[in-house]
FITI-59171 format. One record per residue (C-alpha): x, y, z; residue in one letter. Coordinates in steps of 0.2 Angstrom, whole numbers. Last residue first. Layout:
<sites>
px = X	py = Y	pz = Z	aa = a;
...
</sites>
This chain:
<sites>
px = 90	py = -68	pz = -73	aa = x;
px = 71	py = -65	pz = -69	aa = x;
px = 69	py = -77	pz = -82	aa = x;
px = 63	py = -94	pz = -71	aa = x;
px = 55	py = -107	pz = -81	aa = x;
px = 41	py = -117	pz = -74	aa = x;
px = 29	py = -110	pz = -90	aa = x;
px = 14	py = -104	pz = -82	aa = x;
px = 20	py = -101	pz = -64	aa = x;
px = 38	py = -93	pz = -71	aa = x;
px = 27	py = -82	pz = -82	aa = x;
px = 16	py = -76	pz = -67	aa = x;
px = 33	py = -72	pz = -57	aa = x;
px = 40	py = -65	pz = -72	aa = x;
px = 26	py = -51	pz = -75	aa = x;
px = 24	py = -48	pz = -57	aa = x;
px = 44	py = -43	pz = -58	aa = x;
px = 40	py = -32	pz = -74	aa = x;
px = 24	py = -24	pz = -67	aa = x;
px = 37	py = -17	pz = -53	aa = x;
px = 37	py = -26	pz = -35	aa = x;
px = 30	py = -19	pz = -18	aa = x;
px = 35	py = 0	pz = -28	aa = x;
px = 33	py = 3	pz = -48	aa = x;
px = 15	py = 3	pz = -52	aa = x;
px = 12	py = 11	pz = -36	aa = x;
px = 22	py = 27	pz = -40	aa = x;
px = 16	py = 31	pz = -57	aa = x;
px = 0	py = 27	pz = -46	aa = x;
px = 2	py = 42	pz = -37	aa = x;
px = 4	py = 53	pz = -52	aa = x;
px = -13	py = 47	pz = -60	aa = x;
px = -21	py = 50	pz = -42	aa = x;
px = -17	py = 67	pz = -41	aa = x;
px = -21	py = 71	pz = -61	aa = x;
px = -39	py = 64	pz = -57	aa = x;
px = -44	py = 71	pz = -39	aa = x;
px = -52	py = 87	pz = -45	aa = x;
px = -48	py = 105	pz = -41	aa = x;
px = -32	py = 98	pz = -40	aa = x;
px = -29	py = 104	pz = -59	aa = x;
px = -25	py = 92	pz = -72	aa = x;
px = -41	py = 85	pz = -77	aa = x;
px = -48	py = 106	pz = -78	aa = x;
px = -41	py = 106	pz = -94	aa = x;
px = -49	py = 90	pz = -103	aa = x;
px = -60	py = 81	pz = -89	aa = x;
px = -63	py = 67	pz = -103	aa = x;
px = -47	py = 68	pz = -104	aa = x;
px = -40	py = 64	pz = -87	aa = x;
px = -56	py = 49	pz = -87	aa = x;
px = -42	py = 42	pz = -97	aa = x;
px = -28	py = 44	pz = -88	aa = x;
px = -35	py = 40	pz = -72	aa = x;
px = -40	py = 24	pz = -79	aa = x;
px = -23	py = 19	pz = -88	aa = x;
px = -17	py = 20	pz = -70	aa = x;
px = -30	py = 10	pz = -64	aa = x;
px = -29	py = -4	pz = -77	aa = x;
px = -8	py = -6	pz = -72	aa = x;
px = -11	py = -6	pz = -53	aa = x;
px = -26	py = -18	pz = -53	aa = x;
px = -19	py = -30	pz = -67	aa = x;
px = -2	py = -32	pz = -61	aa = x;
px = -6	py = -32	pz = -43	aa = x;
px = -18	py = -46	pz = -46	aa = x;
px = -9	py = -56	pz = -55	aa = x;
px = 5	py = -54	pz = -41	aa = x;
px = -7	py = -58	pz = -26	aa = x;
px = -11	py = -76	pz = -38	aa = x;
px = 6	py = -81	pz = -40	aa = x;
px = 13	py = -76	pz = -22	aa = x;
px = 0	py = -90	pz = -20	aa = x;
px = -20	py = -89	pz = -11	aa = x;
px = -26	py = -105	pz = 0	aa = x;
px = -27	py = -98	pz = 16	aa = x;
px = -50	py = -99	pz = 15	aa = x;
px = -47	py = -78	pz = 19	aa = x;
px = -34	py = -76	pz = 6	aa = x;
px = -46	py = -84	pz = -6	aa = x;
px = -60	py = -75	pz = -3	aa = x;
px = -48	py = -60	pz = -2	aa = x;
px = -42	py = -66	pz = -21	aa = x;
px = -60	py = -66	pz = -26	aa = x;
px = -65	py = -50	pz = -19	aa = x;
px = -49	py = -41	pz = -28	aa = x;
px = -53	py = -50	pz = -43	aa = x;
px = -71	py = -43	pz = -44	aa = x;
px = -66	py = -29	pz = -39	aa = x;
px = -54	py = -28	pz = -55	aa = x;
px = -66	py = -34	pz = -64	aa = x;
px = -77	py = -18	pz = -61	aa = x;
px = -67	py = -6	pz = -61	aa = x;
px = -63	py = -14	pz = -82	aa = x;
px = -80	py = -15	pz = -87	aa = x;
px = -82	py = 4	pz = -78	aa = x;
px = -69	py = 13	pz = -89	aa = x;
px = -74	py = 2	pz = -107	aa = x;
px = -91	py = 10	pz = -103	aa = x;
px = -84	py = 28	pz = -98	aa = x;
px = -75	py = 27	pz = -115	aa = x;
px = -87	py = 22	pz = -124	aa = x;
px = -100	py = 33	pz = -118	aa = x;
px = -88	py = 50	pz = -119	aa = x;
px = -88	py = 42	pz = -139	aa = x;
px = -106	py = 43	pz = -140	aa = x;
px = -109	py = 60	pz = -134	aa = x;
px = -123	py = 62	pz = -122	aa = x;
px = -112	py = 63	pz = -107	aa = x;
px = -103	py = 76	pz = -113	aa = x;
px = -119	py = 87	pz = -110	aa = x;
px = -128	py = 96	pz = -124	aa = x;
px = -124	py = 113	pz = -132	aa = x;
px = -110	py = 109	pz = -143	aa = x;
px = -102	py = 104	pz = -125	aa = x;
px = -110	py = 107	pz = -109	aa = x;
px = -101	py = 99	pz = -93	aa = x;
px = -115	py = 93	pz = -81	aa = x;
px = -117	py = 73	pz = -85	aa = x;
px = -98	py = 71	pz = -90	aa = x;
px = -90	py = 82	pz = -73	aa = x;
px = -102	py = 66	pz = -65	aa = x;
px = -96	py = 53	pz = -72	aa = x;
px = -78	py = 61	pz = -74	aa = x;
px = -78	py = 60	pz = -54	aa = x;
px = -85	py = 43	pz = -52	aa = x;
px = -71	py = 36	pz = -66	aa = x;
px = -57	py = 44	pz = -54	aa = x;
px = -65	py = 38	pz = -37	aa = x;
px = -67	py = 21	pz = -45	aa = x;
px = -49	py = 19	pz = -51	aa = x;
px = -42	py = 26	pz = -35	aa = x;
px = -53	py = 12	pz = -24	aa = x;
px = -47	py = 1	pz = -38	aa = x;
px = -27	py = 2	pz = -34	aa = x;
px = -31	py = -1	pz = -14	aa = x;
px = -40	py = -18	pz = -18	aa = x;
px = -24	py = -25	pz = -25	aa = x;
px = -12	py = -13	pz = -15	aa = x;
px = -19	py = -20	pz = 0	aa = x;
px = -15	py = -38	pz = -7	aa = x;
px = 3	py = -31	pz = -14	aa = x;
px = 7	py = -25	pz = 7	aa = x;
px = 5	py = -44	pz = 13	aa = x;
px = 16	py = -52	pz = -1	aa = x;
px = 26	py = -38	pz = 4	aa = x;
px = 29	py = -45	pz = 22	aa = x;
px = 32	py = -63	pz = 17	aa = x;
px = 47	py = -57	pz = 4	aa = x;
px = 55	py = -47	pz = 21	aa = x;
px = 55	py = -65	pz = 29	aa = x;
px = 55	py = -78	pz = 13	aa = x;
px = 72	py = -67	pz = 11	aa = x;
px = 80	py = -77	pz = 22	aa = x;
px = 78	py = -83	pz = 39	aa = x;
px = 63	py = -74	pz = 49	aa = x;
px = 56	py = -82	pz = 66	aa = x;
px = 70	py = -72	pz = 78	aa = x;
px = 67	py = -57	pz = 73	aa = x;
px = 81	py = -48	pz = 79	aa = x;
px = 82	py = -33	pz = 92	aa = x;
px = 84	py = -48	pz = 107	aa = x;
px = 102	py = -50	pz = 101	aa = x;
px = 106	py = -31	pz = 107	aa = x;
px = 106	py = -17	pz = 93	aa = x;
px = 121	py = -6	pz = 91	aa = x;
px = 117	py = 4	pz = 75	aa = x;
px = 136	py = 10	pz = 68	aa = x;
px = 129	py = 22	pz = 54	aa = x;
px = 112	py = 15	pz = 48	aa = x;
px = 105	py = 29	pz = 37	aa = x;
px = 87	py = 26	pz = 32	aa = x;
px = 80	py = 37	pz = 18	aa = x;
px = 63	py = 43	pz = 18	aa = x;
px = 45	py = 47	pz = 9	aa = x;
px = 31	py = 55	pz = 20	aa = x;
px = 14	py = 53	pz = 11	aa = x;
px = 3	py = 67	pz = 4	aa = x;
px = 17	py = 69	pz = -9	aa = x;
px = 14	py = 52	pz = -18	aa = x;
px = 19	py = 57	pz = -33	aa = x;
px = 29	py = 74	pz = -38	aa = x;
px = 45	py = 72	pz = -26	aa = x;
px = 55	py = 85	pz = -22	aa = x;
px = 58	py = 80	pz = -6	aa = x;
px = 64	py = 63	pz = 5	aa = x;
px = 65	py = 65	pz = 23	aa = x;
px = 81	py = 61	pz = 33	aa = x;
px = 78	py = 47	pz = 41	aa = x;
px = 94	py = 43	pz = 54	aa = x;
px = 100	py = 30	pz = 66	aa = x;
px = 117	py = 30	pz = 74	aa = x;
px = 111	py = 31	pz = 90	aa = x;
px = 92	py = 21	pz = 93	aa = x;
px = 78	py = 36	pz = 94	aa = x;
px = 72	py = 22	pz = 80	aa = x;
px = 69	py = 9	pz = 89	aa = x;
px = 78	py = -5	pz = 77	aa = x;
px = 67	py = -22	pz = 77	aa = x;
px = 81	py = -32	pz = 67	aa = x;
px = 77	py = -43	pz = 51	aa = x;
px = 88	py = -57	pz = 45	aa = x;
px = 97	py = -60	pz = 27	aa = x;
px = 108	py = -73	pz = 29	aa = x;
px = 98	py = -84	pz = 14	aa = x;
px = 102	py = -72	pz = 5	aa = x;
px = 119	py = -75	pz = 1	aa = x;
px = 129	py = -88	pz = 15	aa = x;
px = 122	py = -91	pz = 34	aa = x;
px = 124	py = -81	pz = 48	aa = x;
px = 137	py = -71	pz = 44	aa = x;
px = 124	py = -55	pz = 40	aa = x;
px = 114	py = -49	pz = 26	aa = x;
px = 100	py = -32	pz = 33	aa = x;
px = 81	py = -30	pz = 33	aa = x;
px = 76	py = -14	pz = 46	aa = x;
px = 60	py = -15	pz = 55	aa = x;
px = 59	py = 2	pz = 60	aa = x;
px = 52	py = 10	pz = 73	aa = x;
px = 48	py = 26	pz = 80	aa = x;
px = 43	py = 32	pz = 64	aa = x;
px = 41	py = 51	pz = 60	aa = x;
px = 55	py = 50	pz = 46	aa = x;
px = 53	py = 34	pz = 39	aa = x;
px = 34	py = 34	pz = 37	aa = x;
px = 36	py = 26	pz = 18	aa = x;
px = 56	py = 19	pz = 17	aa = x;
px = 62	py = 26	pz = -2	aa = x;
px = 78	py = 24	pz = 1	aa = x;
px = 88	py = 9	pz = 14	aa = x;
px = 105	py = 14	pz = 18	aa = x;
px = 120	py = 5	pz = 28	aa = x;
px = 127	py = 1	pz = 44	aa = x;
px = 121	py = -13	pz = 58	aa = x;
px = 129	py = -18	pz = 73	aa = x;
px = 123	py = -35	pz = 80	aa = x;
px = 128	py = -38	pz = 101	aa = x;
px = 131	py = -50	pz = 110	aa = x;
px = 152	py = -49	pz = 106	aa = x;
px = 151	py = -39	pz = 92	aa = x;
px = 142	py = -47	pz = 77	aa = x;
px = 139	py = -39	pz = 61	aa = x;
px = 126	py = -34	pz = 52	aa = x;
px = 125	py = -29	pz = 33	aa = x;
px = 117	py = -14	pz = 23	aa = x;
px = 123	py = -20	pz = 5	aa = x;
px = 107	py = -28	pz = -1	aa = x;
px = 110	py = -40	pz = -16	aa = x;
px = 95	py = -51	pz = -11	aa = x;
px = 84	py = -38	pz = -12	aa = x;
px = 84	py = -37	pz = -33	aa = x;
px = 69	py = -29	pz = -36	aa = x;
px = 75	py = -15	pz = -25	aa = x;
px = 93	py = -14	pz = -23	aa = x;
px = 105	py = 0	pz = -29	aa = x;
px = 97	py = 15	pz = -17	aa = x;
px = 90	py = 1	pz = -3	aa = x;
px = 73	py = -6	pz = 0	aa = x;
px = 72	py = -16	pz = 13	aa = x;
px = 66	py = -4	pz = 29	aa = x;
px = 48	py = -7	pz = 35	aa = x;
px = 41	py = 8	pz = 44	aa = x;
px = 34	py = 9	pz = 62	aa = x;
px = 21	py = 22	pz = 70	aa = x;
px = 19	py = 22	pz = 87	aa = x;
px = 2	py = 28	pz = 96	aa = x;
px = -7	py = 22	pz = 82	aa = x;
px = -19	py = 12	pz = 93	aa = x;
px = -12	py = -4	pz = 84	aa = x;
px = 7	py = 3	pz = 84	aa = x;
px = 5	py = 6	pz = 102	aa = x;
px = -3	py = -14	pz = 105	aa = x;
px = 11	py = -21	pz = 93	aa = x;
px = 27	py = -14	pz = 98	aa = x;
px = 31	py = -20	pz = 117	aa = x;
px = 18	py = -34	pz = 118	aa = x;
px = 26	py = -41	pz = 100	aa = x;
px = 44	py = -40	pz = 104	aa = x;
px = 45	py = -48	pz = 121	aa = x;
px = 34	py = -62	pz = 111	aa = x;
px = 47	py = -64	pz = 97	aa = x;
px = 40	py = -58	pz = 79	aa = x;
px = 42	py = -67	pz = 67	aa = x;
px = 24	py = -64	pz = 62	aa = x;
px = 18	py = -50	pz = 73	aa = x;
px = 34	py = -41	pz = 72	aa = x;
px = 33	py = -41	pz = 50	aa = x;
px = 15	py = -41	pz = 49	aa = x;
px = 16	py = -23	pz = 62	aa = x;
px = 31	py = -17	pz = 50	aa = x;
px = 24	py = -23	pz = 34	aa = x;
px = 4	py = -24	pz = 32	aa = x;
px = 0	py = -13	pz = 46	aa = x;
px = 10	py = 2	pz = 47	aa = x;
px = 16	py = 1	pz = 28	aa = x;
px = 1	py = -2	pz = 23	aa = x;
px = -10	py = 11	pz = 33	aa = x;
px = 2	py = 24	pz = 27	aa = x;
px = 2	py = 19	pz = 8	aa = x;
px = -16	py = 20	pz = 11	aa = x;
px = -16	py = 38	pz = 15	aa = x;
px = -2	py = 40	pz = 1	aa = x;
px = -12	py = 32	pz = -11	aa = x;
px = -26	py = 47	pz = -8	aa = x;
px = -45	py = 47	pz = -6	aa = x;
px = -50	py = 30	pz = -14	aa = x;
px = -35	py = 23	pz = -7	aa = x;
px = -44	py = 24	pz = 9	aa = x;
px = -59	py = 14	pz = 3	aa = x;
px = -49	py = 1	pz = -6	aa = x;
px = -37	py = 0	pz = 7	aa = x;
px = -53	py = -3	pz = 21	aa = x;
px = -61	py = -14	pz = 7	aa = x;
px = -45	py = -25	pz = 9	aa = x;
px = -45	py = -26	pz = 26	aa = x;
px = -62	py = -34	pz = 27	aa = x;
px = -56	py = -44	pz = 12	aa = x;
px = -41	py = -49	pz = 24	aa = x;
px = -54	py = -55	pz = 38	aa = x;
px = -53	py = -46	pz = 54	aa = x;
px = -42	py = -49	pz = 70	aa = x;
px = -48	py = -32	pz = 80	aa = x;
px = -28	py = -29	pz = 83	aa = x;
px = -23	py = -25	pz = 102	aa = x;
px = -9	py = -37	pz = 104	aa = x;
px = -22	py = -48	pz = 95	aa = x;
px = -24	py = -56	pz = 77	aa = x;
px = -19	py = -47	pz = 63	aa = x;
px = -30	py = -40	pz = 49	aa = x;
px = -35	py = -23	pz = 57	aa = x;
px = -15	py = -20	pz = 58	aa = x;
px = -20	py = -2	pz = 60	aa = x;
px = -37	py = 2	pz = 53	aa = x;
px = -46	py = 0	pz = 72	aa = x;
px = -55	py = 15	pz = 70	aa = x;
px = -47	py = 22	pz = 84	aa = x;
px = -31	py = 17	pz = 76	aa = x;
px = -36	py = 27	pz = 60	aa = x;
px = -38	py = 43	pz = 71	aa = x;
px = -21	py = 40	pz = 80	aa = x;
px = -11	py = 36	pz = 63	aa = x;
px = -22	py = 52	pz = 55	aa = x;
px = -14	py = 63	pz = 70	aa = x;
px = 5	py = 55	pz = 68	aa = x;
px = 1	py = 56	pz = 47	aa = x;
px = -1	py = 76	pz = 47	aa = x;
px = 3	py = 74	pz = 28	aa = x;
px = 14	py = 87	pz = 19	aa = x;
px = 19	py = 89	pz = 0	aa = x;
px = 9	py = 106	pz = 1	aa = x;
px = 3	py = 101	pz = -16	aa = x;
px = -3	py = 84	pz = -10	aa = x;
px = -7	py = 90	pz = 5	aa = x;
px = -19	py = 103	pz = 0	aa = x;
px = -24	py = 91	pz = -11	aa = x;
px = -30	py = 79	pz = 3	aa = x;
px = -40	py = 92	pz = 13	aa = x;
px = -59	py = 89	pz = 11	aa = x;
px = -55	py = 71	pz = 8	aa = x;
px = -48	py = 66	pz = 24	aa = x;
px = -58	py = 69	pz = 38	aa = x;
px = -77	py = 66	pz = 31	aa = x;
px = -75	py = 56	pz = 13	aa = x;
px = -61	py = 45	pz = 24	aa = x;
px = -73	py = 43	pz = 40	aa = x;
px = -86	py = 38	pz = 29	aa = x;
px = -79	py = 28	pz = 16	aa = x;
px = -69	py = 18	pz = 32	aa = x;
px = -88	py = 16	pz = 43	aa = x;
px = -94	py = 10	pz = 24	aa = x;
px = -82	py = -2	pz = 23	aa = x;
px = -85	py = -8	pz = 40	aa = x;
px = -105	py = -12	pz = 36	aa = x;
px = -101	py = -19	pz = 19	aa = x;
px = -89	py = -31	pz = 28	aa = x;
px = -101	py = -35	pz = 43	aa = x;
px = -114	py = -37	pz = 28	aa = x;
px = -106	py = -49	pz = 20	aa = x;
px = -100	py = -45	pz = 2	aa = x;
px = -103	py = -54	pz = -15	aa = x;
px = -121	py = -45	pz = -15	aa = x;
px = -114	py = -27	pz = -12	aa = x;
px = -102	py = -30	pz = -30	aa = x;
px = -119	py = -30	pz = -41	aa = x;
px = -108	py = -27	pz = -54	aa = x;
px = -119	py = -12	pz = -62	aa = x;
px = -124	py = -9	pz = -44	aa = x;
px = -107	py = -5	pz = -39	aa = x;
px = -104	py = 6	pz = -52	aa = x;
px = -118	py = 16	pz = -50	aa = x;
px = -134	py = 17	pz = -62	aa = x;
px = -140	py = 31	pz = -67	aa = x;
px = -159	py = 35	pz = -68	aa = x;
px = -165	py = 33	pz = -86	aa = x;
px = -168	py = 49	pz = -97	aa = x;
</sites>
């Protein structure tokens, strides 16, 4: 018997990496394998998360906003960021889902339109993970169709007053802001859709939590109720105008998810490796079985082009050259392999795949989640069609 390989040595993934980023990934894997992992299920099937204590450990480790530059954010490269998804992901979708929304959306969102009051007053407590923040655009009759949001602000006097709902807000109920997408007078359809900073202790604001849910339970899942929000002109973001605003931001989230998708792709394949090598079946292990083999073999060719693509579109992320195009291809193929992933190396487990005893059924019911939110394969699928074809069919 041959000594195993892993999958990273199959691919040779470490030598496509610099060793600051190996070095940081392995710093996430251990902190996640060490704080987090121990108590994920219990989580997921207590549908809890204490996400104010992981938010203040991950700042620590500098996981929040780690992408961005200053106000407290270590400014790093967006594979380096990537690899921290991948790694955190790798535990739980929720967990990165957490670091995501935090960094990727409501810190991205501040940062990038942003005005400078609003900046030094968000960014270095949201860095540290002293403040938590959630990105409101979603709303119960508009996700891939954000232009037709209802939630609207009006003017009244200097002042904007905002009402409506936004669903399925991660961190919504423990955040202590909310960057909250609404249409206003300002200019005609969607191209008056502006973003407002909206502390959420702010009157009128609500999150009640969302339960009942059966995917991404170790994550916090709200609805936003905006009922007469009196915000002052300096609560908008000044730099956004459109939907390029909110559409920038999620452009941001779907790179994390891309690497994020294959760190539960490769937790789920390690995990029927090694249930395969010890399980005894007809007297042998399920590993010696031909078609255990084949699956495992067509598993790992497929975890290990997704890396590659996830590596490739950091590199080019990093260099400023990557298109929406490109993040959705990536999305599309991440999400949808490691979905079919989990379910396969679910059947190699057989009984004991559906339990939390192991991570498998957990991470095939959080990606039923992630395949659909930052854009559904359908909306990824017409955005790479458009680019091939220059024809728009979203309509």
């Amino acid at each position: 018997m041959s000594r195993p390989q892993t999958l990273s040595q199959l691919f040779a993934l470490d030598s496509l990496l610099e060793p600051e980023e190996i070095a940081i990934r392995d710093t996430v894997r251990k902190f996640a394998d060490e704080r987090l992992r121990p108590y994920v299920a219990d989580w997921f099937e207590e549908a809890t998360l204490p996400a104010r204590d992981i938010a203040k450990e991950l700042g620590s480790l500098g996981a929040l906003g780690m992408h961005l530059e200053g106000y407290g954010c270590p400014g790093l490269s967006a594979t380096t960021y990537g690899l921290a998804c991948l790694e955190l992901e790798a535990v739980d979708s929720g967990i990165r889902s957490l670091v995501s929304v935090q960094g990727s959306l409501a810190m991205f969102s501040i940062h990038h339109w942003g005005s400078e009051e609003q900046k030094q007053e968000w960014l270095p407590r949201m860095a540290a993970g002293d403040a938590i923040g959630c990105f409101g655009l979603t709303e119960p009759d508009f996700g891939s169709n954000p232009a037709g949001m209802r939630t609207h602000a009006k003017r009244d006097g200097d002042d904007w007053v905002l009402n409506g709902t936004k669903m399925w807000i991660t961190n919504g109920s423990i955040a202590d802001v909310a960057v909250v997408w609404a249409q206003t007078d300002l200019a005609d359809g969607a191209a008056g859709i502006r973003g407002f900073v909206v502390p959420t202790d702010t009157p009128g604001f609500s999150a009640p939590e969302i339960h009942k849910k059966v995917s991404l339970r170790a994550s916090v899942t709200s609805e936003l109720v905006l009922d007469g929000v009196r915000l002052p002109q300096s609560a908008m973001l000044p730099e956004a105008q459109g939907l390029r605003g909110p559409l920038t931001s999620l452009g941001e989230a779907r790179f994390g998810i891309i690497f994020g998708s294959m760190g539960a792709a490769r937790d789920c394949l390690e995990v029927a490796v090694d249930y395969a090598q010890t399980r005894q079946v007809f007297d042998k292990p399920l590993a010696g079985y031909q078609l255990t083999q084949a699956k495992i073999a067509d598993m790992a060719v497929e975890v290990g082009k997704g890396h590659l693509l996830a590596y490739h579109l950091g590199r080019l992320k990093d260099r400023g050259e990557i298109t929406p195009e490109q993040v959705s291809t990536g999305k599309l193929n991440n999400v949808r392999e490691a979905i079919a992933i989990a379910r396969e190396c679910r059947t190699i487990l057989g009984a004991n795949g559906i339990t939390l005893e192991y991570p498998v059924i957990r991470h095939a019911n959080n990606l039923e989640s992630v395949l659909t939110y930052e854009g559904t394969s359908e909306v990824h699928q017409l955005t790479i069609g458009k680019a091939l074809t220059g024809e728009g069919a979203f309509r």
